[in-house]
N, C-alpha and C positions, 0 to 999 in steps of 0.2 A: 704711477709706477706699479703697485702691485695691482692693478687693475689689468694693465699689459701682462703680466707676469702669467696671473690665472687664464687668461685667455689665450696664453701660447701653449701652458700647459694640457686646457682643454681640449685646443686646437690639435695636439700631438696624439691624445690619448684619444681622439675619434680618428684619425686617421689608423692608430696599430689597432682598433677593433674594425675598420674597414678592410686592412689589407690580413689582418685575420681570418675574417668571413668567408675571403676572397678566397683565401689559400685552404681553408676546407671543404667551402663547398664545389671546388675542385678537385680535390684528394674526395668526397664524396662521388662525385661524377666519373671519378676516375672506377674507382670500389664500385659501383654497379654495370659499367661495360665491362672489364674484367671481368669481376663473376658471372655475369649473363651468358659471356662466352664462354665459360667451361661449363655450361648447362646444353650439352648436345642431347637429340633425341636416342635412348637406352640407358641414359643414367637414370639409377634411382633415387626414390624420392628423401630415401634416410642419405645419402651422399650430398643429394642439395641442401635439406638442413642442415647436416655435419657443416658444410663451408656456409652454410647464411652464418652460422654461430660462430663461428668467425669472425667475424666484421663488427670492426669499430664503431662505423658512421651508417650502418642499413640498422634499419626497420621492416619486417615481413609479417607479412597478414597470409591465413591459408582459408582459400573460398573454397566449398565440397560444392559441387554441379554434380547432375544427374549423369553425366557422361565421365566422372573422374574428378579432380580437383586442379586448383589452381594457385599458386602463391605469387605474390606481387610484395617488388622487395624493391623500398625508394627510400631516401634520405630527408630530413626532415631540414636538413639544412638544406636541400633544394628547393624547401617545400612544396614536396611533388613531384614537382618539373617533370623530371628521370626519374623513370623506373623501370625494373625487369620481372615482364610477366612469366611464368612457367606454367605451360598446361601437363598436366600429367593425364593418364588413362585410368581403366578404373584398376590395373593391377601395378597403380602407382610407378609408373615407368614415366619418362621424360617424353613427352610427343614435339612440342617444341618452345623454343625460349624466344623472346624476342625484348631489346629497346626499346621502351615508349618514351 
């Protein structure tokens, strides 16, 4: 009897951390197509940090390249999967954004 008991319980509490998982690593998926689309070419680069610092569920890295830089901003609850790259110029202007 308590052998059933523990094992329905177990059973309950791996599914609310399955359907957990589920529900943010889609409110994460959701957080980086959203943002990537208000990254048009001429916004600057202090306006895309202002809104990455924003967000709950991103993580952003900023790569320097010889031609300007670049920030790539993915969720770790995707791990990876999704991400939005931003290439900027070198006087820090948006050149363009894209979904990976």
């Amino acid at each position: 009897m308590k052998r059933s008991i523990i094992t329905d319980i177990v059973a309950v509490l791996a599914i609310a951390i399955l359907i957990a998982t589920a529900f943010y690593g889609l409110e994460a998926r959701k957080e980086v197509i959203y943002l990537c689309d208000n990254f048009t070419p001429g916004v600057s680069k202090n306006s895309v940090e202002r809104q990455l610092n924003t967000t709950n569920l991103l993580v952003w890295d900023t790569e320097f390249l010889a031609v300007g830089s670049r920030i790539v901003a993915y969720s770790p609850l995707n791990f990876g999967y999704m991400h939005c790259r931003v290439e900027f110029n070198r006087q820090d202007i948006v050149v363009f954004s894209v979904v990976e």
